[in-house]
LODRENGU-468096 format. One record per residue (C-alpha): residue number from 1; x, y negated, z negated. Coordinates in steps of 0.05 Angstrom, whole numbers, plus 5000, padded with zeros to 4 digits. Example, Ala and Ser with C-alpha at 12.3 -4.5 7.8 and 13.67 -1.06 7.14 Angstrom:
BEGIN
+-----+------+-------+------+
:   k : east : north :   up :
+-----+------+-------+------+
:   1 : 5246 :  5090 : 4844 :
:   2 : 5273 :  5021 : 4857 :
+-----+------+-------+------+
end
This chain:
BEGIN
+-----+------+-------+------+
:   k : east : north :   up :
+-----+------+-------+------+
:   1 : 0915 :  8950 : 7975 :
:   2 : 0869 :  8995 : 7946 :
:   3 : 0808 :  8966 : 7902 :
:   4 : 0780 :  8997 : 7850 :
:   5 : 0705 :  8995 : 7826 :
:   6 : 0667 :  8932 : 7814 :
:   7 : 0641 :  8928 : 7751 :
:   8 : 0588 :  8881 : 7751 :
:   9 : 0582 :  8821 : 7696 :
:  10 : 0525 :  8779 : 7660 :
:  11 : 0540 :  8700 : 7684 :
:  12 : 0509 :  8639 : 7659 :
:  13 : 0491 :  8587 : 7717 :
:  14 : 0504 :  8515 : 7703 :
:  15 : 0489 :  8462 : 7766 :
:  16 : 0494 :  8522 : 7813 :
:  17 : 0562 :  8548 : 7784 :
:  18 : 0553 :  8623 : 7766 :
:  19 : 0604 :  8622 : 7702 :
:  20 : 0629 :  8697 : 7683 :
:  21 : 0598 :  8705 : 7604 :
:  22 : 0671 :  8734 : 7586 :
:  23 : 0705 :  8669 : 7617 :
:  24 : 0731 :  8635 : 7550 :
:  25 : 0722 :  8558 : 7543 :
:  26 : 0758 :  8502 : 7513 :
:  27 : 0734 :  8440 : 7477 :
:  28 : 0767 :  8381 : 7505 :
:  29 : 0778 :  8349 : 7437 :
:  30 : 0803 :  8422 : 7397 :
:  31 : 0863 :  8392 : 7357 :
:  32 : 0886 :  8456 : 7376 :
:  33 : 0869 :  8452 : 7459 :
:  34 : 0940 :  8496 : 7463 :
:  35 : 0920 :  8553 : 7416 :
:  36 : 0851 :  8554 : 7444 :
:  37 : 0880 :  8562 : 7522 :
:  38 : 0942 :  8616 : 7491 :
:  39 : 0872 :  8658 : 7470 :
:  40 : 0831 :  8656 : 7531 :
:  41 : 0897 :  8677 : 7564 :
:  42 : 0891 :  8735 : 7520 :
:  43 : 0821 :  8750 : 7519 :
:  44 : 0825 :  8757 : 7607 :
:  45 : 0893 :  8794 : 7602 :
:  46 : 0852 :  8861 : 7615 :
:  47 : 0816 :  8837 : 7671 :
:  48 : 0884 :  8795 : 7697 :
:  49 : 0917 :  8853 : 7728 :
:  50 : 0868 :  8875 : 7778 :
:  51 : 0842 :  8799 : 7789 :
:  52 : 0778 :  8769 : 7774 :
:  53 : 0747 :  8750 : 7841 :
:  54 : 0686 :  8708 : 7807 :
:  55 : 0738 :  8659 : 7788 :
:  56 : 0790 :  8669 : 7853 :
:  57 : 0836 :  8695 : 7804 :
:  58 : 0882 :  8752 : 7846 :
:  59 : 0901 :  8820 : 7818 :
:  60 : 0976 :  8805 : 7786 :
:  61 : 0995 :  8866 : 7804 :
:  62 : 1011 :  8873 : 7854 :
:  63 : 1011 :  8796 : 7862 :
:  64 : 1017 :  8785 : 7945 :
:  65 : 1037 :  8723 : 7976 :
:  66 : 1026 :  8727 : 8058 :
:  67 : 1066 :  8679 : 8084 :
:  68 : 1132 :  8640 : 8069 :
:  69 : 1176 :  8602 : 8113 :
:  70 : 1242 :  8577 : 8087 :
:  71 : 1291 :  8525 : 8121 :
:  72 : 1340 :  8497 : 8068 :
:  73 : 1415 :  8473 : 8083 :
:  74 : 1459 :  8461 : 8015 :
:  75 : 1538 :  8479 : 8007 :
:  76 : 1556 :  8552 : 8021 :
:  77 : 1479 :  8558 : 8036 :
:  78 : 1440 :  8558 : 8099 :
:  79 : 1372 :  8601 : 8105 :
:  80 : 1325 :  8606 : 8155 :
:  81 : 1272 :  8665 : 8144 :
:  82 : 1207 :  8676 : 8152 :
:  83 : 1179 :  8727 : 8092 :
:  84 : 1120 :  8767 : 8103 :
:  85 : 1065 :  8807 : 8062 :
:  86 : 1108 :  8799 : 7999 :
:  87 : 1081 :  8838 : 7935 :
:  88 : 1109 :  8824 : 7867 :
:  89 : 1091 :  8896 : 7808 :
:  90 : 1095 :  8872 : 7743 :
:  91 : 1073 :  8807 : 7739 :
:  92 : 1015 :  8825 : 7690 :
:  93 : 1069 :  8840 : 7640 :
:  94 : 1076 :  8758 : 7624 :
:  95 : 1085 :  8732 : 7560 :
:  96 : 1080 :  8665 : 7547 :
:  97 : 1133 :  8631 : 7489 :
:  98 : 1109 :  8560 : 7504 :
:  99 : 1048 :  8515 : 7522 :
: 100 : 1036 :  8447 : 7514 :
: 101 : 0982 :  8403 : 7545 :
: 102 : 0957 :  8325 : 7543 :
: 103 : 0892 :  8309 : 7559 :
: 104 : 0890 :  8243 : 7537 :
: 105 : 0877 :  8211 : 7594 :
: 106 : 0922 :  8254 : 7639 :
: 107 : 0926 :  8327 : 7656 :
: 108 : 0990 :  8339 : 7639 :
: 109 : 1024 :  8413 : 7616 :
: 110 : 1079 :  8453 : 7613 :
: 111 : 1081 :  8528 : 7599 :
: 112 : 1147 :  8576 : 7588 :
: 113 : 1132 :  8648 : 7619 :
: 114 : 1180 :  8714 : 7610 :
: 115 : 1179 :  8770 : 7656 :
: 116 : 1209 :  8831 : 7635 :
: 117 : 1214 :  8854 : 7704 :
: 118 : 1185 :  8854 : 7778 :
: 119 : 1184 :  8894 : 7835 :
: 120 : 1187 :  8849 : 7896 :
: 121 : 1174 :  8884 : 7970 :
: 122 : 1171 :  8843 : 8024 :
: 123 : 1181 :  8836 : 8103 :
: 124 : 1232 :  8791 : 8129 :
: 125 : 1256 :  8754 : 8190 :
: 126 : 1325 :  8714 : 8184 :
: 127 : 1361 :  8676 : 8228 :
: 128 : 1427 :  8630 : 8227 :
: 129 : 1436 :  8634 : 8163 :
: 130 : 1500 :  8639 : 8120 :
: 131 : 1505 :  8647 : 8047 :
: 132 : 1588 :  8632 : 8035 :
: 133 : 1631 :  8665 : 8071 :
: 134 : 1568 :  8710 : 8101 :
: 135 : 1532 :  8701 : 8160 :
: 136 : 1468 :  8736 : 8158 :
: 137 : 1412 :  8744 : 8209 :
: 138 : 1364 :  8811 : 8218 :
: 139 : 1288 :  8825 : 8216 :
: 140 : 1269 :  8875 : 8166 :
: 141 : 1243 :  8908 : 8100 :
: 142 : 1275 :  8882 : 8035 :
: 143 : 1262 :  8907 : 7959 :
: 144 : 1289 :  8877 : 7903 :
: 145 : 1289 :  8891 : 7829 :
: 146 : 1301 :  8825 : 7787 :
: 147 : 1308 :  8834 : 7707 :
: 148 : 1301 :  8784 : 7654 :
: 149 : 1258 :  8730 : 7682 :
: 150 : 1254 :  8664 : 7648 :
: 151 : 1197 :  8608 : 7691 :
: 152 : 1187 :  8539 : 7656 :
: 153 : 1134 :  8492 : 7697 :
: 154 : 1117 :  8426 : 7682 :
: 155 : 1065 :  8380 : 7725 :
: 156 : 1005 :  8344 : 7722 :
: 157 : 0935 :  8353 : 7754 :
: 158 : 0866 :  8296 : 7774 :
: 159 : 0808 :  8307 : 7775 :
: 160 : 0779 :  8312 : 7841 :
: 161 : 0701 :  8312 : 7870 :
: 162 : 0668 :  8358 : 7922 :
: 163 : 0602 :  8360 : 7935 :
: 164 : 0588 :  8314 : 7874 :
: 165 : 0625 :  8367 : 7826 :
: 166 : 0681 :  8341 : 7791 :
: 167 : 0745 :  8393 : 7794 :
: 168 : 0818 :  8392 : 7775 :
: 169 : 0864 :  8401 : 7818 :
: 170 : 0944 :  8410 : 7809 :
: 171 : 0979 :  8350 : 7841 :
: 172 : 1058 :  8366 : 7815 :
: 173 : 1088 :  8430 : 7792 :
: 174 : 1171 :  8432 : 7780 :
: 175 : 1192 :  8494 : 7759 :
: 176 : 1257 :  8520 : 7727 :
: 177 : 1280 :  8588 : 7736 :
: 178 : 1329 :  8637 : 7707 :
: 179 : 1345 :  8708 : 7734 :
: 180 : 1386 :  8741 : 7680 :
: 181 : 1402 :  8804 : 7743 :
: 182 : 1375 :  8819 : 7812 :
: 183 : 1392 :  8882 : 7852 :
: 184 : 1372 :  8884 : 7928 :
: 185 : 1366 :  8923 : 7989 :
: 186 : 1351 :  8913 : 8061 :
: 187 : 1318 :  8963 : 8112 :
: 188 : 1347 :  8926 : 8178 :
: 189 : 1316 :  8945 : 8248 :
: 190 : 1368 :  8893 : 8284 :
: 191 : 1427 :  8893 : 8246 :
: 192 : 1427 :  8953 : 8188 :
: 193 : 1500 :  8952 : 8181 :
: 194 : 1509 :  8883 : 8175 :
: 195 : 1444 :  8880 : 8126 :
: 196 : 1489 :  8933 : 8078 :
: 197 : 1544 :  8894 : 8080 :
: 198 : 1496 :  8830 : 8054 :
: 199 : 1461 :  8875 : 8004 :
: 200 : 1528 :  8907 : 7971 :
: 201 : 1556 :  8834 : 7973 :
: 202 : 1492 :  8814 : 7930 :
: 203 : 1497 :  8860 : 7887 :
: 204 : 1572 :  8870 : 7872 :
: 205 : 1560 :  8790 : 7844 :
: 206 : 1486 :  8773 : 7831 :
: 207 : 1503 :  8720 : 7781 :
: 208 : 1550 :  8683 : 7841 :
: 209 : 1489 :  8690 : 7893 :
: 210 : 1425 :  8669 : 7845 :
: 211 : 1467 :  8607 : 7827 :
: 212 : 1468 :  8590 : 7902 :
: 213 : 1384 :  8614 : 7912 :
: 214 : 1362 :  8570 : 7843 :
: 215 : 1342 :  8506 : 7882 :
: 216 : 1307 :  8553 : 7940 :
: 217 : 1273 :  8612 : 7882 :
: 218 : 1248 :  8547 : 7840 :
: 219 : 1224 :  8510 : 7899 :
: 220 : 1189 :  8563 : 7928 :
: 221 : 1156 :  8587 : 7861 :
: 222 : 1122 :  8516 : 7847 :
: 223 : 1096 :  8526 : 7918 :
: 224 : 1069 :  8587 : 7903 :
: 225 : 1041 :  8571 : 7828 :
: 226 : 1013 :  8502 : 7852 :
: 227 : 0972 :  8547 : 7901 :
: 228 : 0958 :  8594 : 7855 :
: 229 : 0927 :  8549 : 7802 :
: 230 : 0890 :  8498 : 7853 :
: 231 : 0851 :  8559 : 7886 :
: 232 : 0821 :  8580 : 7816 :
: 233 : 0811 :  8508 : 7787 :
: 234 : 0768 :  8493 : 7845 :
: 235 : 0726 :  8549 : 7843 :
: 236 : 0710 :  8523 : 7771 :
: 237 : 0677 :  8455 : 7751 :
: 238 : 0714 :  8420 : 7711 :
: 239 : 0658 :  8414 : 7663 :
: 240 : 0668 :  8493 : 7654 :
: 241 : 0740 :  8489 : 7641 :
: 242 : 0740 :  8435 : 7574 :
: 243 : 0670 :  8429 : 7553 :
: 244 : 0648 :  8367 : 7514 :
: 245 : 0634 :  8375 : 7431 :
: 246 : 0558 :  8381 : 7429 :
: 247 : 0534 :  8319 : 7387 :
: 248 : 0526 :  8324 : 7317 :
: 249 : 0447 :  8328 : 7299 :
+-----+------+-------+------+
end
């Protein structure tokens, strides 16, 4: 991954915390805590898709997950993979139609994201696995373009304290996904014929096979986003995130 030039930002320091002067804040009693989080969304959107290390926020694109192991059995579905070094281009192109918190007395949200589009590369290492009628096992290079992207997640989050420092951290995510098309392809060292056949059968009905993925793509995407959200919400006080109305003089 290639970086490009660090540009360097004023911070304010509160206990210790060195808090980027860009980082928009929330009050925790705004009658309007959604609208105010929907902006500071907005405001960071430039910054988003190369990352914003102060925070632990990752570039977005490309947005890399290292590691994922997968072991599911369901009907007409057995996978067993290990996927590698996987990097997702165009995930700075989110737009979010929904958002809804509580913060009386719980941390509790849910946000609806569309994707127009992403790019997904990845390396891959299956074995024993059978998807209907197809067995499939082979170590290799897969891309994939998927197309009309629809992620709803709902959970909750608690505060948490290190060091003395209150934080929130994410404790349940359930997502809901919706592919509206996927295409596929597979760049097989072990078994490159039999990795075409998988890929044309994929493709000739994506509909058919993303019914069958669903539980293991939403599964696998809470992982990811409850990961993604508890490494930047505990980089951050808590205190940072919602600040407190100042009192009235």
């Amino acid at each position: 991954m290639v970086h490009g030039a660090v540009v360097q930002e004023a911070t304010v320091t509160t206990d210790g915390f060195d808090f980027p002067d860009f980082f928009p804040q929330c009050k925790r009693n705004d009658a309007q805590i959604d609208k105010c989080i929907l902006d500071a969304v907005e405001a960071m959107r430039p910054r988003l898709k190369t990352g914003i290390p102060e925070v632990n926020i990752p570039p977005l694109d490309p947005f890399t997950v290292p590691t994922l192991k997968l072991d599911r059995t369901a009907p007409n579905l057995r996978i067993k993979a290990t996927i590698r070094y996987t990097k997702a281009y165009g995930g700075s192109d989110f737009k979010i139609e929904k958002l809804r918190v509580n913060l009386n007395k719980k941390y509790v949200g849910e946000i609806k994201l569309v994707l127009p589009k992403l790019m997904v590369t990845a390396d891959y290492d299956v074995k024993g696995s059978r998807l209907l009628t197809l067995d499939f096992n082979g170590k290799g290079k897969f891309k994939g373009e998927f197309t009309g992207i629809t992620v709803v997640a709902k959970g909750n989050a608690k505060p948490v304290l290190k060091d003395g420092v209150e934080y929130l951290q994410a404790d349940k995510i359930v997502t809901r996904v919706r592919l509206d098309n996927a295409q596929i392809a597979f760049d097989d060292t072990e078994r490159p014929l039999a990795a075409a056949s998988a890929a044309t059968f994929f493709n000739s009905s994506p509909g058919v096979v993303l019914d069958l993925l669903t539980p293991i793509i939403e599964e696998t995407s809470a992982t990811v986003i409850k990961s993604f959200v508890n490494k930047i919400l505990g980089s951050i006080p808590l205190s940072e995130i919602l600040t407190d109305e100042a009192p009235a003089a």
